[in-house]
Each structure stands twice: as C-alpha cells, then as structure tokens.
C-alpha positions in Angstrom: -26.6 6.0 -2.1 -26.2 9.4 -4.0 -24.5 11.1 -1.1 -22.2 8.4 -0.5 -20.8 9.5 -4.3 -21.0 12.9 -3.6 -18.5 11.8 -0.5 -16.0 9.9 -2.4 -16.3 12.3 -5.0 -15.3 15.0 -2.8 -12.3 13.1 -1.0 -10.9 11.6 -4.4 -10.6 15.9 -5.4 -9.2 16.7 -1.9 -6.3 13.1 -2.9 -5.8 14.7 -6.1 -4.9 18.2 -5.1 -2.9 16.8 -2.0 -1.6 13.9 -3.3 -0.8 14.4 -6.7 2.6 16.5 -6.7 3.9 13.6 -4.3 3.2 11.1 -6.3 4.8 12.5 -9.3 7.6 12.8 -7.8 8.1 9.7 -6.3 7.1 7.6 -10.0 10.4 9.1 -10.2 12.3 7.8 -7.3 10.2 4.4 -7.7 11.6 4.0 -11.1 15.1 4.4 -10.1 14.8 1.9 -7.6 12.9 -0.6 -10.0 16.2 -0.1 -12.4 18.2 -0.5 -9.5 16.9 -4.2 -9.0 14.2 -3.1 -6.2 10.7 -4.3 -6.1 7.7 -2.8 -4.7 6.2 -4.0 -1.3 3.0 -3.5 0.0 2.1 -4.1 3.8 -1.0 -4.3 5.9 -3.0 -6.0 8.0 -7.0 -6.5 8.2 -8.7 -4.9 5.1 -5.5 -2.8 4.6 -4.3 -6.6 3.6 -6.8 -6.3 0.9 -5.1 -3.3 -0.7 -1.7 -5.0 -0.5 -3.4 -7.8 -2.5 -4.7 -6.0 -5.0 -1.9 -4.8 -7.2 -0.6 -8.2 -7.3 -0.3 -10.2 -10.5 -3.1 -8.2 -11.9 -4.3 -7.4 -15.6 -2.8 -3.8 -16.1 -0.6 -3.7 -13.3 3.0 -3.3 -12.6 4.6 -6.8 -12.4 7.1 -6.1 -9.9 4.7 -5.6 -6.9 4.8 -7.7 -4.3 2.4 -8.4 -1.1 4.0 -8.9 2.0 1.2 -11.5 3.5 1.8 -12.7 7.1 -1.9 -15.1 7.5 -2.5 -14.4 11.1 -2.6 -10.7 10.0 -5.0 -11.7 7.2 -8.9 -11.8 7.4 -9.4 -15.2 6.2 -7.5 -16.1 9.8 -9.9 -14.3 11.7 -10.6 -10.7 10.9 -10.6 -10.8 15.3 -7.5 -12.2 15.3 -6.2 -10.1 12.7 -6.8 -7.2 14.5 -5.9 -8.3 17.7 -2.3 -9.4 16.2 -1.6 -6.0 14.9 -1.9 -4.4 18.3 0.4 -6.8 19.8 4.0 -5.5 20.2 6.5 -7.5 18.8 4.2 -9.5 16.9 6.1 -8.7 13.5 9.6 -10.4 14.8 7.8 -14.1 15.1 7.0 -13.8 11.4 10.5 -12.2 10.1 10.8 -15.0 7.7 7.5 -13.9 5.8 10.0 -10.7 5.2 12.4 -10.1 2.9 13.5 -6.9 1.6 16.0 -5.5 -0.1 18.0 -1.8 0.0 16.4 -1.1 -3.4 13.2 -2.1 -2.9 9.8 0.7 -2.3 7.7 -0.4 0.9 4.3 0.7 1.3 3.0 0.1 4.4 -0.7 0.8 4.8 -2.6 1.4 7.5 -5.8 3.5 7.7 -5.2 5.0 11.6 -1.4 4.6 11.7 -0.5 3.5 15.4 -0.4 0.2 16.1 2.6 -1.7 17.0 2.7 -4.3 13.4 2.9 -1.3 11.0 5.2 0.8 12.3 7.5 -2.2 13.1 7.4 -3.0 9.7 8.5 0.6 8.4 11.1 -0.1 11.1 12.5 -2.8 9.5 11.9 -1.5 6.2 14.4 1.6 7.0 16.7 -0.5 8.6 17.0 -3.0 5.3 17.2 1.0 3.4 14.3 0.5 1.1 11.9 3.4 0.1 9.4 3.6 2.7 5.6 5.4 2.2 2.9 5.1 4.2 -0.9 5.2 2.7 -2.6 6.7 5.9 -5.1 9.0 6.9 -4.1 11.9 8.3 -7.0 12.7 9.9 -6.2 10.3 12.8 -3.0 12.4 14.1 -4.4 13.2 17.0 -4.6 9.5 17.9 -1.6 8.2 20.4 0.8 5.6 18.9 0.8 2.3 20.5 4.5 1.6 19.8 6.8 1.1 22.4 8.7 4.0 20.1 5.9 6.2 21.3 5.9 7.5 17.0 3.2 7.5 14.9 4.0 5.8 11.1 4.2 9.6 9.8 7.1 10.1 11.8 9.1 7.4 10.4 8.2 6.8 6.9 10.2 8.7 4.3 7.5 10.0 2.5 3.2 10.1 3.3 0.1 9.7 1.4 -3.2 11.2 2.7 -6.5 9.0 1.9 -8.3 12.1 3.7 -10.2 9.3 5.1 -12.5 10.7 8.2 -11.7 9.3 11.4 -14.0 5.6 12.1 -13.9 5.3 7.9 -17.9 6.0 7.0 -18.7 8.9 5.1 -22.3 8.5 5.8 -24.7 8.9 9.5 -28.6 7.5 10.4 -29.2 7.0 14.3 -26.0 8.1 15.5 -24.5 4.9 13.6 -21.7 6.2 11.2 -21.3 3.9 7.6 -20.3 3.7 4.0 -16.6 3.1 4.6 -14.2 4.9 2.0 -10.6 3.4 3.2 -10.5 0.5 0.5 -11.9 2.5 -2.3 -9.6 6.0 -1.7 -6.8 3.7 -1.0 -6.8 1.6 -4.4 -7.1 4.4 -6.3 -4.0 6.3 -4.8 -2.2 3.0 -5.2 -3.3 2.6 -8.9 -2.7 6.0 -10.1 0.7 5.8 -8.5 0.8 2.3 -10.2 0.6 4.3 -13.8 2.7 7.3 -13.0 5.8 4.4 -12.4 4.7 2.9 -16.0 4.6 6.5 -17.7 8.0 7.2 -16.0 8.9 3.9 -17.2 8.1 4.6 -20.8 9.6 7.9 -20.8 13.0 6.8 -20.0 12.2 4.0 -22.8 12.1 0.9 -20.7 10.3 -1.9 -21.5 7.1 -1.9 -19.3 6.8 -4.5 -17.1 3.2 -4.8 -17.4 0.8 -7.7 -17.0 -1.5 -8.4 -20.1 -4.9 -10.1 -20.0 -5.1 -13.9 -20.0 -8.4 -13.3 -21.0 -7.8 -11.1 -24.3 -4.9 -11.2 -27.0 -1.8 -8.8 -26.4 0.9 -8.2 -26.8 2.8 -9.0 -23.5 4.2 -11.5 -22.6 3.2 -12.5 -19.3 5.4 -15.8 -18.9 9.0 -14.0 -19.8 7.9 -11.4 -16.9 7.1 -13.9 -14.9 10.3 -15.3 -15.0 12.5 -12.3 -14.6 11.1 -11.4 -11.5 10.1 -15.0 -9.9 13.3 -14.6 -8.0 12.0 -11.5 -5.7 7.7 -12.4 -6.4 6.3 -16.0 -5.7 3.5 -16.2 -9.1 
C-alpha cells in the first residue's frame, strides 16, 4: 500500500511539471469560449466514462460541464461490451444523436491508450463542429498503432494534449509477474479538477460571476437553481 503512494505521488509531480504550463494557458482559452456561449464536453468510454461523469453537476465544480454518455459505451451496459464497441469503427455515427456540439464549445476526449476507432472519431467530429478539442491521454502508449481507418493516433488530431504519465497496462505496482494498482482514474480526475479551478480563477479574474455549484448539503451562497436554469438549454440536470 505504501508504494502504491509513493507511485502516484511521483506521477502527480511528473503532471505537475508537464502539465501545468498547458493548463494555464488553456483556463485561458477555456474561458473565452465559456463567454463565448461554449460549454465543456467530456468524452470516453469504459472507465474513461467515469471521468467524464465526474465533473458533472458536482459540489464545487464548474456548472457548464457536460458528459457526452452514449450507454453501450458505458460500463453499466457491459464493461465487455463497452470495450468491444469502442474498437469498432464507425461505431460513433449510429449514436450521432447522443452528440451535440457547438463551435464554442471545449471537448475533452479521454482515453488512457489513445487508438481506438470511438475516440478519435469523436475528436473528429469535434474539429469538424470547430470546438476546442484536448485529449487526456497517456503518452506513454505512442508506440501503440492506431486502429482508425485514419491510421492517426488522438495526439495527432487533438488541438492540444494532456499527459496522465500513466505506465503502459495502468498498474503501478508487480507480484508474480501480474502487474496492479491502476493510476488512470485517479491521475486523470485530478488533471481534470485542477484544470476545473484554473477556468474558475480565470473566471474570477476577469470578474465574472462563477458559475459554480454549491452544496445541497451545507448553506451557501450559490444559487444552484438560477445556474441551472441558464445552462439547462446546452446540459440535461
């Protein structure tokens, strides 16, 4: 258990010198598109689904983020199926209706390895509607042949990338040859969240009223319904 900390430990100082300079600067670009109109979309499939979830409608979190959730991508379908789905090409254009984006929007399209056929079909279509697209990847898995009919890999189309440094097969620890303690979902939330407060500290420095969900469960000072209602057109709450 103590090594597995000294792991994450070590990759979440490897995100933060790598990472941090590009996020900075795209709090900025974020923020221009949120003013703009533009929402924020997360994509993935499998657990990567789960870190598309997570900043949604969330105490803390930005209000205008948005999961893009197509269920026979989803685990509680089948994490098989799931899986199996993303490595089918053309799988994406049967569910174009679970898709709408906007040319001011920010898609984030998350995938762990980066070559299967329902990601990069998404940053495809996420270029082509001219929204902001960044892929949360690992790096590590370059060497790794696409399985788009493009023949590209999701850093070759994606405007801008963030590194998880997450080791290739996602464990961090080794007993018997069997490799564990997977680092993907935890590495991967925290790049979103600290991206997540870079936006709201961009936000408040260009005095903007923060579009930030308060606790149902404590007394604030937001207002959670009049949020709700200004961006129910683009988010289903």
């Amino acid at each position: 258990m103590n090594l597995y900390f000294e792991q994450l430990h070590s990759l979440l100082n490897d995100v933060e010198a790598s990472e941090l300079p590009k996020m900075t600067a795209l709090a900025v670009e974020i923020v221009d598109r949120l003013q703009a109109g533009g929402i924020i979309q997360l994509f993935g499939s499998g657990h990567s689904t789960l870190l598309a979830q997570d900043g949604h409608f969330r105490s803390g979190g930005l209000v205008p983020v948005k999961a893009i959730q197509i269920e026979p991508l989803m685990l509680h379908k089948g994490a098989l199926l799931s899986s199996a789905n993303e490595k089918q090409a053309g799988f994406l254009a049967q569910h174009q209706q679970d898709i709408q984006l906007e040319a001011a929007d920010v898609c984030i399209i998350i995938s762990t390895s980066a070559k299967n056929p329902a990601p990069l079909d998404m940053a495809y279509l996420a270029k082509e509607a001219g929204a902001l697209t960044i892929s949360l990847q690992s790096l590590a898995y370059t060497d790794m042949a696409s399985n788009h009919v493009s023949g590209k890999r999701l850093e070759e189309v994606v405007d801008v990338v963030l590194d998880t440094h997450v080791p290739v097969g996602d464990g961090v620890l080794a007993l018997d040859g069997l490799q564990y303690g997977p680092v993907s979902t935890v590495l991967g939330a925290a790049i979103l969240n600290a991206l997540y407060g870079a936006v709201i500290e961009e936000l408040a420095a260009r005095n903007i009223e923060l579009p930030v969900f308060g606790s149902s469960n404590i007394q604030t000072t937001t207002t959670n319904e009049s949020l709700i209602e200004h961006y129910g057109r683009r988010i289903h709450f």
